[in-house]
VOPAGU-2260 file (C-alpha; in pm, 1 decimal, decimal comma):
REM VOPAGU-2260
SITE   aa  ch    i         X         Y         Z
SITE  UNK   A    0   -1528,1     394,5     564,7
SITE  UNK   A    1   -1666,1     175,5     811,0
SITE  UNK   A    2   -1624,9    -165,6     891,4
SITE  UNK   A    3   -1558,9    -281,8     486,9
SITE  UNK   A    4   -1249,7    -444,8     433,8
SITE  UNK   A    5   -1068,3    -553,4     125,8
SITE  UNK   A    6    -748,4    -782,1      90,6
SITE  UNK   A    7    -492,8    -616,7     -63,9
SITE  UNK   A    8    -152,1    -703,7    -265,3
SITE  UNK   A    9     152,8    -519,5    -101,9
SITE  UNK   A   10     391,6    -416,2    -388,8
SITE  UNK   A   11     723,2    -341,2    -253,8
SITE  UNK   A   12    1108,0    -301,3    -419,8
SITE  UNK   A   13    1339,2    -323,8    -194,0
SITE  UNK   A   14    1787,4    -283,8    -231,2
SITE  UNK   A   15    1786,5    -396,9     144,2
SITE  UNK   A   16    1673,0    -734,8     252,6
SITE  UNK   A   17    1761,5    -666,1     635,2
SITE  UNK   A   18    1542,3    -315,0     648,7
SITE  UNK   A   19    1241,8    -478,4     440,5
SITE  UNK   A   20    1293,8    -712,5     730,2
SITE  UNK   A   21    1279,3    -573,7    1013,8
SITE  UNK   A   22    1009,0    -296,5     911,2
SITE  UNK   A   23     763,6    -401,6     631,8
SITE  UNK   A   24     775,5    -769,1     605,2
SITE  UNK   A   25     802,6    -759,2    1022,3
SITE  UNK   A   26     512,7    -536,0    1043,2
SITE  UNK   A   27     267,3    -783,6     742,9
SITE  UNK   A   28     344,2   -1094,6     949,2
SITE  UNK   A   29     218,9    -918,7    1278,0
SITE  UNK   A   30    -106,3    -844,0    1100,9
SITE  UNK   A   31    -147,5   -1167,5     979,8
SITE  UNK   A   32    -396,1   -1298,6    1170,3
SITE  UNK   A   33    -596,0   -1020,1    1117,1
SITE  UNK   A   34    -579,1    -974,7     737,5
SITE  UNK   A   35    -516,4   -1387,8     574,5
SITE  UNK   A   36    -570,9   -1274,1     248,1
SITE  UNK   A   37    -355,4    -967,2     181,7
SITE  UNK   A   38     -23,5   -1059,6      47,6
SITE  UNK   A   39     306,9    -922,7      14,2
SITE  UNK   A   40     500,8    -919,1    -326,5
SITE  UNK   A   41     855,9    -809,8    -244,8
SITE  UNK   A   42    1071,6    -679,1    -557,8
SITE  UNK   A   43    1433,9    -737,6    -522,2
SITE  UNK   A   44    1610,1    -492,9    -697,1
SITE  UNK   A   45    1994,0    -573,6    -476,8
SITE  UNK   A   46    2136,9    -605,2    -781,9
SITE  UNK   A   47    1975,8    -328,5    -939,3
SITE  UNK   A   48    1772,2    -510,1   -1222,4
SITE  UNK   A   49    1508,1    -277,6   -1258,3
SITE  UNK   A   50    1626,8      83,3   -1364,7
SITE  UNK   A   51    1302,6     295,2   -1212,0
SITE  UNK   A   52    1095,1     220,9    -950,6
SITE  UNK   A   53     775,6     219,0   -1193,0
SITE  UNK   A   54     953,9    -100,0   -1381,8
SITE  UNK   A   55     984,3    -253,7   -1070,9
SITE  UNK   A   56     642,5    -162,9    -898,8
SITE  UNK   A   57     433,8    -269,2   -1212,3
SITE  UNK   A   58     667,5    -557,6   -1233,9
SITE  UNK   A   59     522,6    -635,8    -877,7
SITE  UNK   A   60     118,1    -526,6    -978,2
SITE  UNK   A   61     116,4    -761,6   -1282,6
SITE  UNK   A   62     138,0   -1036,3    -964,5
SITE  UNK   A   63    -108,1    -922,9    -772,8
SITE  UNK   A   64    -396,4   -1143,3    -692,4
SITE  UNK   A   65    -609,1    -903,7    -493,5
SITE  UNK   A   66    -812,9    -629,6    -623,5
SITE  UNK   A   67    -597,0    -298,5    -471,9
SITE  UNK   A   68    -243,0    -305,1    -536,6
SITE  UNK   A   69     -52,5     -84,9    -300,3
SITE  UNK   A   70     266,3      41,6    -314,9
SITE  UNK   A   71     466,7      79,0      -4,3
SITE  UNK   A   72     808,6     159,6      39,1
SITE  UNK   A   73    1092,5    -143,7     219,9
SITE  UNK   A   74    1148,8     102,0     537,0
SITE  UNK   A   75     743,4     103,5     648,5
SITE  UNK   A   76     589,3     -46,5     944,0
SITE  UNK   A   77     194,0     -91,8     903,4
SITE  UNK   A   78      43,7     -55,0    1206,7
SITE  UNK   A   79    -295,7    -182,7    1118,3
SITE  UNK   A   80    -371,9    -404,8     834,8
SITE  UNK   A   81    -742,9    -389,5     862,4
SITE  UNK   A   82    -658,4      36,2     842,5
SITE  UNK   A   83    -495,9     -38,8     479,6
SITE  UNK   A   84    -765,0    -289,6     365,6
SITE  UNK   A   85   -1062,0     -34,6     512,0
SITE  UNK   A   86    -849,9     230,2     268,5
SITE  UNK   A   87    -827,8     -23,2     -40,8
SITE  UNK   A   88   -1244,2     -46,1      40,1
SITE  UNK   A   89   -1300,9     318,4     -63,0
SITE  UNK   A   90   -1063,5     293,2    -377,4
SITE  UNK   A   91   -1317,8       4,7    -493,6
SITE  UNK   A   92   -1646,6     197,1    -352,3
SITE  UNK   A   93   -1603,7     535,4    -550,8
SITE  UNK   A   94   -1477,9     503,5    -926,1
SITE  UNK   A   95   -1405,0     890,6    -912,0
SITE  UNK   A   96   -1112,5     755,9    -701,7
SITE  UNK   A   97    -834,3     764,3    -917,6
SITE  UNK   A   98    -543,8     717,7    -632,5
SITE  UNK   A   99    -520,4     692,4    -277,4
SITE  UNK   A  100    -256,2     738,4     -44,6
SITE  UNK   A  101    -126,4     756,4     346,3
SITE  UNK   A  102      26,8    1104,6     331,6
SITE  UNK   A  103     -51,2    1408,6      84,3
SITE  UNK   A  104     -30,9    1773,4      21,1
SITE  UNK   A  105    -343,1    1994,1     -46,2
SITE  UNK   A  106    -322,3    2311,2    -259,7
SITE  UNK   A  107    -251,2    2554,8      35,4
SITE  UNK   A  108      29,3    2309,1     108,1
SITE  UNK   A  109     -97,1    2116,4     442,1
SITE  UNK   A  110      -4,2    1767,0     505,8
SITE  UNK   A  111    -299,0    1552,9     485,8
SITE  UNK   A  112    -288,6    1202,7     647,3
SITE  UNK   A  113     -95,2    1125,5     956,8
SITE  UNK   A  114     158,9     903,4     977,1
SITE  UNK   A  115     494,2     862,6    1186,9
SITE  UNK   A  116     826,6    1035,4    1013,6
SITE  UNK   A  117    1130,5     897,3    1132,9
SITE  UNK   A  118    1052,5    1021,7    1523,3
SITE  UNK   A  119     784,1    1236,2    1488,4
SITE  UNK   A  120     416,7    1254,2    1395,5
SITE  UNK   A  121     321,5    1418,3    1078,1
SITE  UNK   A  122      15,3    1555,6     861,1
SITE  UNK   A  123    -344,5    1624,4     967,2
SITE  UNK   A  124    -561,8    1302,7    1057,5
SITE  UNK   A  125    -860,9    1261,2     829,2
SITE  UNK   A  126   -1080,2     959,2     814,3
SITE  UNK   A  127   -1230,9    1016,1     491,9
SITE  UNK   A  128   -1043,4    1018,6     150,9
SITE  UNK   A  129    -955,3    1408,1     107,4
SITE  UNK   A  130    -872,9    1594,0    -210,0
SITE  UNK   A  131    -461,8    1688,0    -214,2
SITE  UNK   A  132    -250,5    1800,3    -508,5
SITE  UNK   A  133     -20,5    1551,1    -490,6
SITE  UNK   A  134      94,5    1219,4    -281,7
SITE  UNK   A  135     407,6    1083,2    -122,7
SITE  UNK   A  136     560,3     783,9    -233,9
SITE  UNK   A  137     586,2     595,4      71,7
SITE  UNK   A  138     262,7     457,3      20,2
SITE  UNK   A  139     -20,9     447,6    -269,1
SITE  UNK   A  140    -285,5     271,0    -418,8
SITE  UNK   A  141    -467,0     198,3    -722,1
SITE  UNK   A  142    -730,2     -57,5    -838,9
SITE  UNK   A  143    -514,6    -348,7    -991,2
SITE  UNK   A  144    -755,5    -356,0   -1314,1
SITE  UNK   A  145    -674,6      39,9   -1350,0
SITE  UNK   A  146    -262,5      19,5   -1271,2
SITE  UNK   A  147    -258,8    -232,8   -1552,2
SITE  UNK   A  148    -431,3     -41,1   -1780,8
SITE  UNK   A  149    -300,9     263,2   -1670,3
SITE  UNK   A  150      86,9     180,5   -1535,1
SITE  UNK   A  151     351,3     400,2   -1334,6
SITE  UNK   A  152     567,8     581,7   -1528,1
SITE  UNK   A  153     879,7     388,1   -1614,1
SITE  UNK   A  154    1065,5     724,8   -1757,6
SITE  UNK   A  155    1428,6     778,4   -1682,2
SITE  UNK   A  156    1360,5    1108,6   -1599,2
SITE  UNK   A  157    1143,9    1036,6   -1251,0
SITE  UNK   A  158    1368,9     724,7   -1235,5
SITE  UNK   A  159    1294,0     651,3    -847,7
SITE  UNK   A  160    1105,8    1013,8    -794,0
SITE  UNK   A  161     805,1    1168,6    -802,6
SITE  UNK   A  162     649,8     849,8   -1006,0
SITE  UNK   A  163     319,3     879,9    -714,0
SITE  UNK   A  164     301,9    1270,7    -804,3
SITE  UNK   A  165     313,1    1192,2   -1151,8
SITE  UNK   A  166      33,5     951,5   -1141,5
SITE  UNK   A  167    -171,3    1191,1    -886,2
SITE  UNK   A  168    -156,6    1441,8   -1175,9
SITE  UNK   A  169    -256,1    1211,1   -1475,1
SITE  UNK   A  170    -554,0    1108,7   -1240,8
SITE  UNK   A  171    -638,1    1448,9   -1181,5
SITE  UNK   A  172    -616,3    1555,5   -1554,6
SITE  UNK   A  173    -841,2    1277,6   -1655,5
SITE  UNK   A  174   -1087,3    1430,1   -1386,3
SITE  UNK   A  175   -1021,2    1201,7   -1110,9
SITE  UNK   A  176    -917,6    1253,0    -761,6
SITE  UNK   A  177    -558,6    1178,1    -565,1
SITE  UNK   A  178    -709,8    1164,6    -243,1
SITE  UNK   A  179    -541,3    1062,9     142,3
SITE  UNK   A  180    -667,8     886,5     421,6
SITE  UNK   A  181    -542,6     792,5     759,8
SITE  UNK   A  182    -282,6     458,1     699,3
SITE  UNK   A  183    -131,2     375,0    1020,5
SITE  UNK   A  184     242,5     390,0     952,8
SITE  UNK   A  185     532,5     459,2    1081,0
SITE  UNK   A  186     817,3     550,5     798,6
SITE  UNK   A  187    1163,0     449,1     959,9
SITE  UNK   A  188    1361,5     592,6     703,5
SITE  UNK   A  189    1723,7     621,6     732,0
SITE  UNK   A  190    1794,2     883,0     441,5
SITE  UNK   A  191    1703,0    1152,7     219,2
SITE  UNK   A  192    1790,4    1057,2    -168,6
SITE  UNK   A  193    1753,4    1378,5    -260,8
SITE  UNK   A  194    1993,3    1265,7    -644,7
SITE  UNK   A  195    1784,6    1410,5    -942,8
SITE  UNK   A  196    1474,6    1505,3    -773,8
SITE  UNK   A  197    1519,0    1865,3    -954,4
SITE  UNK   A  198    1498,7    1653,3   -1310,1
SITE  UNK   A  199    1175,3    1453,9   -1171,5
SITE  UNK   A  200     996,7    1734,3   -1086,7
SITE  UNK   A  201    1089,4    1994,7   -1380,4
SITE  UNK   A  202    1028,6    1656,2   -1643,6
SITE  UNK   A  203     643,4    1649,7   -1424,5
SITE  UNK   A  204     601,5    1986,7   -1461,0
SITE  UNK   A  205     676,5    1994,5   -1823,0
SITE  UNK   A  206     422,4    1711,0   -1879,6
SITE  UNK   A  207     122,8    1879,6   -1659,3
SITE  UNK   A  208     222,6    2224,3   -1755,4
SITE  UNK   A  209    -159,9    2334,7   -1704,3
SITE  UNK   A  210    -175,8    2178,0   -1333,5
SITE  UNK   A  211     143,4    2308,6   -1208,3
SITE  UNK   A  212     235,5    2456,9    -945,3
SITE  UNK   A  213     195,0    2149,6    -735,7
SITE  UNK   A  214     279,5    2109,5    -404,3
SITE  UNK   A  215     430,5    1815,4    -315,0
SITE  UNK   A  216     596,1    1669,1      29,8
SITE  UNK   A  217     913,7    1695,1    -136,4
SITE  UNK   A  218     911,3    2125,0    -247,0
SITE  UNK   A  219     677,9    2264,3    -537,7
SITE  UNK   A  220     678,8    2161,9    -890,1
SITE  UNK   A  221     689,5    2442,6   -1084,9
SITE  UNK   A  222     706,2    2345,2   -1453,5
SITE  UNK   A  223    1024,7    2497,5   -1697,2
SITE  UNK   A  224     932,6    2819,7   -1510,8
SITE  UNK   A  225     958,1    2723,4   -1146,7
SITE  UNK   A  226    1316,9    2790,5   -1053,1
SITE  UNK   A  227    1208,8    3170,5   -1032,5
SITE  UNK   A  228    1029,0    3114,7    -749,0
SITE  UNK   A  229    1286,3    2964,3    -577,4
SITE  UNK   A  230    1569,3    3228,0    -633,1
SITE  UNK   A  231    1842,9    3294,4    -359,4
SITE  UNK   A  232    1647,2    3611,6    -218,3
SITE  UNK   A  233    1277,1    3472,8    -215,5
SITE  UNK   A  234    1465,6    3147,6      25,0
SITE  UNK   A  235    1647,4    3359,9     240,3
SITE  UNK   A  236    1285,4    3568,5     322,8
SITE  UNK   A  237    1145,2    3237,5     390,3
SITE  UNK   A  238    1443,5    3149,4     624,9
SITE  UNK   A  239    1422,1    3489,0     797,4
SITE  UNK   A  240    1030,2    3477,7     801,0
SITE  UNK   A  241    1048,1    3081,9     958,0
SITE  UNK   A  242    1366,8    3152,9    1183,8
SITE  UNK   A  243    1178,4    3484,9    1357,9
SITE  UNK   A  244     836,1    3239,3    1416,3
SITE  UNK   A  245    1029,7    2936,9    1580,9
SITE  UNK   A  246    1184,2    3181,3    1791,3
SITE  UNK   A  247     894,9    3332,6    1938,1
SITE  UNK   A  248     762,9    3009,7    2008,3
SITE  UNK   A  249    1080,7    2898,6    2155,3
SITE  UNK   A  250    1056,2    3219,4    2363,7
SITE  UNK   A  251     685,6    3101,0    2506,3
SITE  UNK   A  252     849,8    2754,9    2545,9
SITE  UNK   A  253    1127,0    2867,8    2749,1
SITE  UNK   A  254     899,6    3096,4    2986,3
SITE  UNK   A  255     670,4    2822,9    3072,8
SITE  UNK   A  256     925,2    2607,0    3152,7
SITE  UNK   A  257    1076,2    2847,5    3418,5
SITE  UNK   A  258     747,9    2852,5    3573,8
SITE  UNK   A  259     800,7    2497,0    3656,9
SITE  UNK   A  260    1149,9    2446,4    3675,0
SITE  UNK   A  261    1516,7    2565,2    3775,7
SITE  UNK   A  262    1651,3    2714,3    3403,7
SITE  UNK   A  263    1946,9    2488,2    3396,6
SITE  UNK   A  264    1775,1    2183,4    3361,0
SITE  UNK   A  265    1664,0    2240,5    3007,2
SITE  UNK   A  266    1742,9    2371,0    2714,0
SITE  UNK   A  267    1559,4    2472,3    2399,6
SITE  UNK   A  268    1642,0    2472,2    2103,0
SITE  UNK   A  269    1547,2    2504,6    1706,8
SITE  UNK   A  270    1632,6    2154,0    1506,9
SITE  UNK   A  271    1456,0    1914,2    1301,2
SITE  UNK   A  272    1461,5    1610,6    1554,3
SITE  UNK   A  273    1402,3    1337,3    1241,1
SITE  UNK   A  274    1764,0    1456,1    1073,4
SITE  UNK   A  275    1911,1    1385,3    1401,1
SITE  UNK   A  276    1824,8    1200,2    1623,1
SITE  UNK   A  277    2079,6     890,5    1484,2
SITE  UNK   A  278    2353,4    1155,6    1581,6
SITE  UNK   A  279    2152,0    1194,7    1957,2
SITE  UNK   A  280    2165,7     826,8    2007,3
SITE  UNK   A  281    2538,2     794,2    1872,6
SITE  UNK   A  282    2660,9    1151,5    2110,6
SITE  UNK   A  283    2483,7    1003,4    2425,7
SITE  UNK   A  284    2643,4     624,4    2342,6
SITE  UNK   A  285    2285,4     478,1    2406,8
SITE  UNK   A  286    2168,6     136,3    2345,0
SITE  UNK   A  287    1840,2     176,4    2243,4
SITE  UNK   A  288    1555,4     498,3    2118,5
SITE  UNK   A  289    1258,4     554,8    2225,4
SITE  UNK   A  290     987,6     758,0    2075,3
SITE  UNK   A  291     594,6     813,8    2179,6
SITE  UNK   A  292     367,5    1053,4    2097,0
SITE  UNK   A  293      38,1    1116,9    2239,8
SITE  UNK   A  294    -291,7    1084,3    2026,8
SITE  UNK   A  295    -503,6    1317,9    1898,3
SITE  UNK   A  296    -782,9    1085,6    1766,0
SITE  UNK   A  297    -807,9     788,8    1949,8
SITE  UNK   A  298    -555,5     579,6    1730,2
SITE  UNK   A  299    -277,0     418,2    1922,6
SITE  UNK   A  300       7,9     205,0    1754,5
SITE  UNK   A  301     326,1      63,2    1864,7
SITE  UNK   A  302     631,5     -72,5    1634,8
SITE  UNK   A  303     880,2    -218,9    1776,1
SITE  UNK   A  304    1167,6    -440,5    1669,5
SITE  UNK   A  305    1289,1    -205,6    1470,4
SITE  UNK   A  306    1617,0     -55,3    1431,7
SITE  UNK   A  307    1843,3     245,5    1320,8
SITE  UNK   A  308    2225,8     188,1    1254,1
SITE  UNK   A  309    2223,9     -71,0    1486,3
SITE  UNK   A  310    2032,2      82,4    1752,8
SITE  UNK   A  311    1680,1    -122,0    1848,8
SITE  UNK   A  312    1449,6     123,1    1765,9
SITE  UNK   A  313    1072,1     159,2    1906,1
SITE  UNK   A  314     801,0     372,0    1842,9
SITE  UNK   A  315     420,7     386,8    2023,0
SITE  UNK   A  316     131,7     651,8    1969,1
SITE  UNK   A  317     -29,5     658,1    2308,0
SITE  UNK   A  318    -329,0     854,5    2540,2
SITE  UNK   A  319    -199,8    1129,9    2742,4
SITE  UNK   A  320    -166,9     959,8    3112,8
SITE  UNK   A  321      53,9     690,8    2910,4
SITE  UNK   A  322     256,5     955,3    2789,4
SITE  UNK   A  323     296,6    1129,4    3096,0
SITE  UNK   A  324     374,0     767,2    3285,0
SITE  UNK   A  325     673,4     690,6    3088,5
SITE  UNK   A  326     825,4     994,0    3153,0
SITE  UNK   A  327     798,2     990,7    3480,4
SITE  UNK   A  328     934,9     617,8    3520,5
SITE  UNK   A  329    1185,7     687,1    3247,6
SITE  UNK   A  330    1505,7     581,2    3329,9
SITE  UNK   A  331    1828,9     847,2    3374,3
SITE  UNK   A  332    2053,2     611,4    3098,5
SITE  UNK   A  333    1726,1     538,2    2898,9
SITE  UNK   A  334    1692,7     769,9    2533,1
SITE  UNK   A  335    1323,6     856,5    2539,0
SITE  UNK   A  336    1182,1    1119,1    2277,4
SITE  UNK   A  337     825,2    1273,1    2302,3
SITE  UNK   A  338     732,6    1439,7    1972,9
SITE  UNK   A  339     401,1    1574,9    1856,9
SITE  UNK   A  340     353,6    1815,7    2169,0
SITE  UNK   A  341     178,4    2097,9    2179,7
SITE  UNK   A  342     298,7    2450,9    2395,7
SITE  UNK   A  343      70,1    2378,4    2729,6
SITE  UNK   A  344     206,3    2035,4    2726,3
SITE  UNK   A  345     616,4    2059,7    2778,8
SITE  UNK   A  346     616,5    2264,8    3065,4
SITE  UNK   A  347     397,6    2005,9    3287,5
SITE  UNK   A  348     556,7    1717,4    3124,4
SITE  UNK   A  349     918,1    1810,7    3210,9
SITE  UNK   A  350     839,0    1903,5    3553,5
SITE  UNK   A  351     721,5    1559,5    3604,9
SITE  UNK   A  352    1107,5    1430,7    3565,0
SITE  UNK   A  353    1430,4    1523,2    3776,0
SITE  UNK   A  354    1620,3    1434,8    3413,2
SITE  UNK   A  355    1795,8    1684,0    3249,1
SITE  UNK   A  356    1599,3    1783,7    2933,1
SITE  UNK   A  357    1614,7    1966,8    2562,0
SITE  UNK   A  358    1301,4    2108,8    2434,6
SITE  UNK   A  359    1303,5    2180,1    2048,4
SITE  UNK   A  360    1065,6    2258,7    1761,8
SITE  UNK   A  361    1075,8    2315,2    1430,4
SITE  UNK   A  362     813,1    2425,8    1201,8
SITE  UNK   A  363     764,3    2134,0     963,4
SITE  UNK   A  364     780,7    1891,9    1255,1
SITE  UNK   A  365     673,4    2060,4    1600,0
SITE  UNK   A  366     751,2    2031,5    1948,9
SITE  UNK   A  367     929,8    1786,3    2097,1
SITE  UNK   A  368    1098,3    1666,2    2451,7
SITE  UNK   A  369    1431,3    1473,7    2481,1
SITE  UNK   A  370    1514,3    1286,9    2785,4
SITE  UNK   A  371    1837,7    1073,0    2877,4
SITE  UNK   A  372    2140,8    1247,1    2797,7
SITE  UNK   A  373    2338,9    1571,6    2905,9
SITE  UNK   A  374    2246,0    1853,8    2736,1
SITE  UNK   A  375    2584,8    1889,3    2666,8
SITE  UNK   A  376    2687,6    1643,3    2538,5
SITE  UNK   A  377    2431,6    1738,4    2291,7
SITE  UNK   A  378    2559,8    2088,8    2225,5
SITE  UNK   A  379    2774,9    2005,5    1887,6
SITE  UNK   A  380    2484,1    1937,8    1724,6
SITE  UNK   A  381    2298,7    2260,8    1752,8
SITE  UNK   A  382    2561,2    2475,0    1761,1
SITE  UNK   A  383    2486,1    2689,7    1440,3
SITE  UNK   A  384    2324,1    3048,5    1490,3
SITE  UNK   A  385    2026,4    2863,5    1320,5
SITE  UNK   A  386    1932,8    2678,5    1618,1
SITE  UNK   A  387    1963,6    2931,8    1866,0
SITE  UNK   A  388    1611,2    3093,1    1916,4
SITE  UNK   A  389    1654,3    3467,5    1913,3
SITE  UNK   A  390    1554,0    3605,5    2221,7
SITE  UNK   A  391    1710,4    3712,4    2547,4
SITE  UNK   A  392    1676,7    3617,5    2824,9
């Protein structure tokens, strides 16, 4: 995309003053220096005046001054502002553009677009605008002359879901593209609204009956049909199938680690680290999380100033030797998280600390290395069969 930049309007509703706060609004005036002509319009929907998030969001694009509106959700930090206005560029240099986003899911269901999830790095990086089935809502945009013309949907039905995977597909079926692109961002959300997703998605699938299935970063939309696919015994295979892969890497995991280290010092385990690390902090009575992640491309990106339920909160995308240095000089009391790893990394990168340690993966979100607290302490919250790996030894 090169060096092209175009000011953008931020469209945001928000139910939270403090979180648009501390992450979005925090993150803008940051980047303000760098980017005087984008502007935020903030939606305040506290008292819930607007009953979808498409009233609200084109409520927020009829505002706009600037040519790209993008929609961005109150609980994102932007870690570049010339990143997003090098996006809005391509959005404005090829008309067969119908949507871009931060974060999307192609038709063999990869993530496309990285981006920070809560605590861990997600999606494969791309630089160029790449063709997915469907994006997330935690950030999109559209030309402000075309999301005018052509609003979100304001149905009841998607209410506040699937409203950017209902736009990707009308895009698509008028024969344009729903593309991602690399938006630095890291989404500090603090919960899963899961309430009527299944009526979003079945009232997409019933409108886009000849696109569907669709992958999405929230399941598959299936159309009236898609329930089938999702029956008790087709999960369960998937559970077995994904339970029996995390183990053997778990079991590769573990071995290294011996090679470097006395057994007792570390423990590995199989858990989603973004579902829990609020519990982590709150078991090990910390003051403060810490997350880095080492790049894979170059990009590096801090947030700080954030927080979760209470708890300052930082995040930082850094080169190897930087990741390697703060856990080495990490503090016994201090909770540090490195996510993103890969296999040949944890084993090297524990033995550089005398801490006691957890190791855990999980297939959507990887590997990842947990310094500061007792693995003990820890042990109520993987305690189910689930998140023991099974191997012996």
């Amino acid at each position: 995309m090169g060096e092209v930049r175009t000011p953008v309007s931020i469209v945001c509703v928000y139910n939270d003053p403090a979180v648009l706060e501390s992450c979005l609004a925090a993150s803008v005036k940051a980047g303000t220096d760098a980017s005087r002509q984008t502007e935020v319009i903030a939606v305040d929907n506290v008292s819930g005046a607007f009953a979808s998030a498409g009233a609200a969001l084109n409520h927020g694009a009829r505002m706009a001054r600037n040519e790209v509106v993008v929609f961005v959700h109150q609980d994102v930090y932007l870690h570049s502002l010339p990143a997003l206005e090098a996006a809005a560029s391509a959005v404005l240099a090829d008309p067969a553009i119908g949507v871009l986003g931060a974060v999307g899911v192609d038709h063999r269901g990869e993530v496309i677009g990285a981006m920070r999830d809560r605590v861990v790095p997600l999606g494969r990086s791309t630089s160029v605008p790449t063709d997915v089935d469907s994006l997330d809502e935690v950030l999109f945009m559209v030309a402000r002359s075309q999301v005018l013309r052509e609003p979100l949907s304001e149905s009841p039905d998607l209410a506040w879901h699937a409203y950017a995977v209902e736009y990707c597909l009308r895009m698509r079926a008028a024969g344009r593209r729903a593309a991602a692109v690399d938006i630095p961002l890291t989404h500090n959300s603090m919960t899963t609204n899961l309430a009527r997703l299944d009526v979003a998605h079945r009232a997409v699938g019933r409108t886009y009956a000849g696109l569907v299935p669709v992958r999405t970063t929230c399941g598959i939309v299936g159309g009236e049909h898609g329930a089938a696919a999702t029956s008790w015994p087709v999960r369960r295979a998937r559970g077995a199938r994904r339970f029996l892969g995390e183990s053997v890497r778990a079991r590769r995991v573990r071995r290294s680690l011996r090679r470097v280290s006395r057994p007792a010092r570390g423990q590995v385990v199989l858990a989603d680290i973004r579902l829990l690390v609020d519990d982590v902090a709150r078991l090990a009575g910390s003051s403060s999380i810490r997350v880095i992640d080492p790049s894979r491309d170059g990009t590096l990106g801090e947030a700080d100033g954030l927080e979760r339920n209470g708890i300052p909160f930082s995040a930082a995308t850094l080169r190897w030797p930087g990741v390697v240095a703060a856990v080495a000089a990490a503090a016994p009391s201090e909770l540090l998280l490195v996510s993103g790893l890969r296999p040949e990394e944890i084993a090297p990168l524990a033995a550089t600390t005398p801490a006691p340690y957890v190791v855990g993966l999980a297939s959507d979100t990887g590997l990842w290395l947990l310094l500061g607290v007792e693995p003990e302490v820890l042990a109520p919250l993987w305690s189910r069969p689930r998140n023991r790996p099974f191997f012996v030894g």
